[in-house]
KENUTOR-421654 format. One line per field, with one value per residue (C-alpha): x, y, z. Coordinates in steps of 0.2 Angstrom, whole numbers, plus 5000, padded with zeros to 4 digits. Example, Ala and Ser with C-alpha at 12.3 -4.5 7.8 and 13.67 -1.06 7.14 Angstrom:
<recs>
east	c(5062_5068)
north	c(4978_4995)
up	c(5039_5036)
</recs>
This chain:
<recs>
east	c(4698_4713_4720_4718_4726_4741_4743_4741_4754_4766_4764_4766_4782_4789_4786_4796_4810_4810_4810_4825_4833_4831_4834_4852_4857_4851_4860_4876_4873_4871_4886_4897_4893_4895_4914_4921_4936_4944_4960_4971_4965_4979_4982_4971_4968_4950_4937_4920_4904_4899_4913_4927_4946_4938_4942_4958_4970_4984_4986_4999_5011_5004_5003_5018_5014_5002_5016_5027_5011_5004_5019_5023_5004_4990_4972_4961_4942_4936_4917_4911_4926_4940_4960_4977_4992_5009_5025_5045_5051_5051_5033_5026_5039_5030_5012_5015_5026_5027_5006_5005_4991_4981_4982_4982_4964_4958_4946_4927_4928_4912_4922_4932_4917_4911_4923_4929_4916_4930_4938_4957_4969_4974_4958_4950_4949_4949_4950_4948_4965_4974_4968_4970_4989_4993_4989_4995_5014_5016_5010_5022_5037_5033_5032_5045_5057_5056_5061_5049_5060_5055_5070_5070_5053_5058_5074_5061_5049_5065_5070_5054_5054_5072_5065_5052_5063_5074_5061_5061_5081_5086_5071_5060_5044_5034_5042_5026_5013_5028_5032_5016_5015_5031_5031_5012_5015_5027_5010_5003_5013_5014_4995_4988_5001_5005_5010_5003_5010_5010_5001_4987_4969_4967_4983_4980_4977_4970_4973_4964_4964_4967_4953_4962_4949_4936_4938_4937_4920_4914_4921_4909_4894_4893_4875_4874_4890_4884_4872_4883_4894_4913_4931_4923_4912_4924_4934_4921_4919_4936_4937_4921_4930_4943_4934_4926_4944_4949_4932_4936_4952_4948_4933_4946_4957_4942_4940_4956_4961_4972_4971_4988_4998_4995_5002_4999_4992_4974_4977_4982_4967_4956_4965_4966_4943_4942_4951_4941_4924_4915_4925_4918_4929_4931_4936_4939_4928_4928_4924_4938_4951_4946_4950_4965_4972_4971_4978_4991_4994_4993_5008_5016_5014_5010_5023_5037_5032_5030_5045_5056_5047_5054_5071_5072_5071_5083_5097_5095_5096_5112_5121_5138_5127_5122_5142_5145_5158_5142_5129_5142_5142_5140_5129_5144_5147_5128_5122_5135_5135_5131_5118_5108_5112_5106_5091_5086_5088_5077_5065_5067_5067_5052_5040_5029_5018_5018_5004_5002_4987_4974_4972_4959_4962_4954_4956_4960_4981_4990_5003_5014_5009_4992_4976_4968_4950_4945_4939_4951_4958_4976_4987_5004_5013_5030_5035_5040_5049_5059_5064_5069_5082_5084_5087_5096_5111_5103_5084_5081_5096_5099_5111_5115_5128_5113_5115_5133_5145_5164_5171_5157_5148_5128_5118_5100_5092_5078_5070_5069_5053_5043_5030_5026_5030_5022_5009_5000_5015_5015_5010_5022_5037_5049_5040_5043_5062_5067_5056_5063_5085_5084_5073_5084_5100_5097_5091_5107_5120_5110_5105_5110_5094_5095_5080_5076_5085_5082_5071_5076_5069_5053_5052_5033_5020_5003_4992_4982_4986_5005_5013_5021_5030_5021_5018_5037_5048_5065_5078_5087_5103_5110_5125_5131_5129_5110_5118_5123_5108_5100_5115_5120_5102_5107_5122_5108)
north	c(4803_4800_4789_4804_4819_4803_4804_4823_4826_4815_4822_4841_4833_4825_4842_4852_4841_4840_4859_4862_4848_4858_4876_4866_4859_4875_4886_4875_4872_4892_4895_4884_4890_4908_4902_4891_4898_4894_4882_4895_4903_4900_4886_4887_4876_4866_4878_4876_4882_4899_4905_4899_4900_4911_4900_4890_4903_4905_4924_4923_4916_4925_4913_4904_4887_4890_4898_4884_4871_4882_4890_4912_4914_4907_4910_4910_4911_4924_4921_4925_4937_4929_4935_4933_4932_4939_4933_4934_4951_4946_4946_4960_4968_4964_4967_4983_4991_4984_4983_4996_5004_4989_4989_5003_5005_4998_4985_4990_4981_4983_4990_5001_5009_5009_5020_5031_5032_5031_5048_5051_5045_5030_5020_5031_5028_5036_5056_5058_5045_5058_5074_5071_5062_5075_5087_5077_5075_5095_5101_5088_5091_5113_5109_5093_5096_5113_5131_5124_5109_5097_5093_5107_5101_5084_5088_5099_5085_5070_5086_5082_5065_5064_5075_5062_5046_5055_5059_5038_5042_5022_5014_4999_5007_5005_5018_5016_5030_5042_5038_5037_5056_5062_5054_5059_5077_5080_5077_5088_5102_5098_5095_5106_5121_5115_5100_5094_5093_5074_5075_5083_5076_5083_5075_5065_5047_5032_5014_5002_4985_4969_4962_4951_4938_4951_4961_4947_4941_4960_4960_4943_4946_4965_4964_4953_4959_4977_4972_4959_4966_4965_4972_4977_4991_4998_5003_5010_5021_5025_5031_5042_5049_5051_5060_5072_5078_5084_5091_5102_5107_5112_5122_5131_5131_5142_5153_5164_5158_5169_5162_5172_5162_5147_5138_5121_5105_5112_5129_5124_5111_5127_5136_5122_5119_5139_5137_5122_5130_5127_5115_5102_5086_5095_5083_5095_5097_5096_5078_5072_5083_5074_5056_5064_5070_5052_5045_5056_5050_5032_5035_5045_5042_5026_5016_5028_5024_5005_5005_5015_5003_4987_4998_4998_4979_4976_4985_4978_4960_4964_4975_4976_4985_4998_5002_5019_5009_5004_5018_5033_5046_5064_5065_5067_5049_5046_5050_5039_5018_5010_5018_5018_4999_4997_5007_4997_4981_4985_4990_4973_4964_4970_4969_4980_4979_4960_4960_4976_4985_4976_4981_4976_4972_4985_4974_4955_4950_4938_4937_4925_4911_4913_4923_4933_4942_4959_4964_4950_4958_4956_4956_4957_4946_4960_4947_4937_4949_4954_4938_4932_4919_4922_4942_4939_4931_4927_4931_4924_4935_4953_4960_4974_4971_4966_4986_4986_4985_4978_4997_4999_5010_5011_5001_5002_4985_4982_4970_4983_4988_4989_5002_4994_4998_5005_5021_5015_5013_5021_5042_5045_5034_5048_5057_5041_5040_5055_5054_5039_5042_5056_5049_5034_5041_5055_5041_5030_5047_5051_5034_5019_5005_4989_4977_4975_4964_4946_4952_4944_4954_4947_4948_4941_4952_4957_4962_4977_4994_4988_4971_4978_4970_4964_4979_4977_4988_4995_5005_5018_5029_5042_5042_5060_5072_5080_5097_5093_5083_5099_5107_5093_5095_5108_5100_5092)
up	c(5013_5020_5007_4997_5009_5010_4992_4990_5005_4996_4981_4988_4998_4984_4973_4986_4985_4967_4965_4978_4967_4952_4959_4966_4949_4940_4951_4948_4930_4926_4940_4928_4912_4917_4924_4912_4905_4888_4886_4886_4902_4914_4925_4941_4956_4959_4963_4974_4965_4970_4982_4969_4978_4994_5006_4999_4996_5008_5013_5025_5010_4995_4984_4985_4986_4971_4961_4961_4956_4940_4937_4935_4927_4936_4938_4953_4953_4970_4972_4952_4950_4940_4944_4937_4949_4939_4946_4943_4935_4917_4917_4927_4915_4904_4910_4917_4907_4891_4890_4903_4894_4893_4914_4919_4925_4944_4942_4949_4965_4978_4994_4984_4975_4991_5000_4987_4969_4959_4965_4970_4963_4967_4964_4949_4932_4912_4913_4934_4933_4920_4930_4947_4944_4934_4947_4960_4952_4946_4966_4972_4962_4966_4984_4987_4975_4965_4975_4990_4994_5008_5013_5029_5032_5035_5045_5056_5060_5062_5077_5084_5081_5089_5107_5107_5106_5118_5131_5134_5141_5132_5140_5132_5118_5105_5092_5079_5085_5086_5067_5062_5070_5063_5045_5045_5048_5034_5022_5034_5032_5011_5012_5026_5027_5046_5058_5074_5089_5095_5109_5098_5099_5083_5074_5058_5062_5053_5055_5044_5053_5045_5031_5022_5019_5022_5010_4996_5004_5003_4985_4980_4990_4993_4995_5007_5017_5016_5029_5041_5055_5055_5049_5034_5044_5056_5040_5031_5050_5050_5032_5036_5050_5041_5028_5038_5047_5027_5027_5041_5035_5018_5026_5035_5018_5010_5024_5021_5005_4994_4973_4971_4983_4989_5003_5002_4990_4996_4989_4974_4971_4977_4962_4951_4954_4951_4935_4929_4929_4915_4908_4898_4906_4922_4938_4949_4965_4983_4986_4974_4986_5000_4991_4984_5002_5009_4994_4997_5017_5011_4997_5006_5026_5028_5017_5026_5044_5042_5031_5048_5059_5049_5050_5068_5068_5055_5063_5079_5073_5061_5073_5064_5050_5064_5066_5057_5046_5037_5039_5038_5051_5040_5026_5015_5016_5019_5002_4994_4993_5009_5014_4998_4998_5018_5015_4998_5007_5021_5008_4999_5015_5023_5005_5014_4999_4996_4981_4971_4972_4956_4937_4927_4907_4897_4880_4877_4878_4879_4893_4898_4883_4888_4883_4895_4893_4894_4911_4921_4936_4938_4952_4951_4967_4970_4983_4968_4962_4976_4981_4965_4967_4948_4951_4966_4974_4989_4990_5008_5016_5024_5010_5007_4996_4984_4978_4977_4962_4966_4969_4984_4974_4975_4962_4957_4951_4940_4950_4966_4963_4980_4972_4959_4941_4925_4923_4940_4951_4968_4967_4983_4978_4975_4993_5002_4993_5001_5016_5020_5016_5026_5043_5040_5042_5054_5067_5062_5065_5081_5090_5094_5091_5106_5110_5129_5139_5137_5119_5103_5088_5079_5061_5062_5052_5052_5036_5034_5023_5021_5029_5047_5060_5075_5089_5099_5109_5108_5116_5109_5115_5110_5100_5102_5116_5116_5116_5099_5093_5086_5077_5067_5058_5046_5040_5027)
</recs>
């Protein structure tokens, strides 16, 4: 009998082991099949099964080290999702504007699907894409730069701002929740019909913290990281928080809502979902406001207020660009050459957006010499683009002579493209343009920027919405008597 149960239990045992063995090698057999990729796939480092590049790739230098081993195109394999990185400026030319209809959808990533359906604007797709853009661009363009200009809306709230950085009287702080407040509440006023004070509980806040490596996990395994703990929860938290503040306001919209004239971009959406009754392709309802309001803080807010923050640091470390010789101390001089060029190069500099936001392939193309399949997501790496030693004359350095022509004059390059390019680039480029020149300037006429004693500035970064400087403090004194601080404004 127990010869028997001997044999029996060895049997079972070896049975067990042999069906684990086989579950192993299937699993991996079927994992390689499903991700082979043909000969003229591009080039892509050695990938683990299952998890593919998760764990290899190098955030903090976004692909540099891979783009000089595989070269301007390469491939890398994100759990079972294949990618395509883009580099140098010849070929996202190429990609995004010269094929610029074969890219210009969002690929259908978990998180994203998770957050927003496929509403908004900048994560939708097909005819909610069109509509909402469409929309978006014709009530920014009546509101920021038709008879409604913003421009006296953003000299109001840089008054505000200017009280607030005053109130330190030239001691060390942390200037960020301050222009965060201030940049934000220019969207406010387009989006909302009003502004917050600074101190107000209510005041439009979000901050989305780091999920770098996160968010690729949530991507590959979303089943399984729906129900884990971390980074990946408190945003989705945040964005229902968020989510529920629009809620309130387009509540309050609705309550004394007048169709024949509207105040603000929420006004106009009401109009526009009023007009679209009925229709057969119809995108207009309340929930895609809500996703297009935060899109419209995230193209227009947030870039602006890391963009001033990365500012700030850049004029304290090159000082002799801070002198007025450079900036110009009347707007006269302001809108012309220099300060176009110090601006530009504070935007290049501080690539705030070091990969653009991804695009899927909606067809087969080729690209770069090589053949890339329908539904491959493609991320174009803009660091490559605006660090170029081919575009520019030196990539590595604080230049701003990098935008100006022999006579001095102001020159735009082709390769300057922090938002992006093609049918997908940034909603609130121009926004964030003019957002941007005149908070920039103002500050530069009315304050002088210096670190604390004994501080050297930091030009260390963090990832997260945007790539922003490290939380720091600064000083700042007035340039010009206070009693004149306010009368200058209008000179705009």
């Amino acid at each position: 009998m127990d010869s028997i149960l001997s044999v029996f239990g060895s049997y079972v045992n070896w049975d067990v082991k042999s069906l684990l063995l086989f579950t192993a090698v299937f699993i991996l057999t079927a994992d390689y099949i499903k991700n082979r990729r043909p000969g003229s796939f591009p080039p892509r480092p050695r990938a683990f099964p299952i998890v593919g590049n998760l764990f290899t790739v190098d955030y903090n230098r976004t692909h540099e080290s891979l783009t000089q081993r595989y070269g301007d195109v390469y491939s890398l394999r994100m759990g079972q999702t294949w990618i395509v990185v883009l580099n140098r400026f010849d070929v996202l030319k190429e990609a995004l504007v010269d094929q610029g209809d074969v890219l210009a959808d969002r690929p259908n990533l978990p998180l994203l699907q998770d957050m927003f359906h496929g509403l908004g604007v900048i994560f939708s797709n097909g005819k909610i894409w069109k509509q909402q853009r469409r929309f978006a661009l014709s009530t920014l363009k009546h509101f920021g730069f038709g008879k409604k200009s913003l421009k006296p809306v953003i000299l109001e709230e840089f008054s505000y701002c200017a009280k607030e950085f005053k109130s330190h009287k030239g001691k060390p702080f942390d200037p960020h929740l301050i222009l965060n407040n201030a940049v934000s509440n220019i969207i406010c006023s387009l989006v909302f019909g009003h502004r917050f004070e600074y101190g107000d509980e209510k005041h439009f806040h979000y901050a989305i913290v780091p999920i770098c490596s996160t968010r690729q996990l949530y991507n590959s395994f979303p089943l399984l990281m729906r129900r884990l703990p971390g980074p990946h929860q408190t945003v989705q938290h945040i964005w229902n928080s968020v989510k529920d503040f629009i809620r309130v306001e387009v509540k309050e919209h609705k309550h004394n809502w007048d169709p024949s004239d509207n105040r603000d971009y929420i006004d106009c959406y009401l109009s526009e979902i009023q007009m679209s009754k009925g229709q057969a392709d119809d995108t207009f309802d309340e929930e895609n406001l809500v996703v297009c309001v935060f899109d419209l803080f995230l193209a227009g807010s947030e870039t602006t207020s890391t963009t001033l923050r990365w500012a700030f640091l850049y004029m304290v470390k090159y000082p002799e660009i801070q002198g007025k010789r450079q900036i110009g101390w009347n707007v006269q001089t302001a809108v012309h050459g220099r300060s176009y060029a110090v601006i530009h190069e504070i935007q290049r500099m501080s690539n705030i957006v070091p990969l653009s936001l991804p695009h899927v392939t909606t067809r087969d193309i080729r690209l770069g010499g090589y053949t890339i399949p329908k539904g491959v997501t493609i991320i174009p790496n803009l660091t490559s683009v605006l660090f170029d030693k081919n575009e520019w004359e030196t990539p590595d350095a604080f230049n701003p002579g990098h935008f100006l022509n022999p006579e001095g004059k102001f020159v735009k390059r082709a390769a300057f493209i922090p938002f992006s390019a093609g049918k997908r680039a940034c909603l609130g480029e121009n926004l964030a343009r003019i957002e941007l020149f005149l908070f920039f300037t103002s500050l530069m006429q009315h304050f002088t920027f210096s670190m604390p004693a004994g501080v050297k500035p930091s030009m260390d970064f963090r990832f997260g919405i945007t790539l922003s400087p490290v939380p720091y403090q600064i000083c700042l004194d007035l340039s010009i008597p206070s009693s004149r601080l306010l009368r200058r404004l209008p000179a705009f």
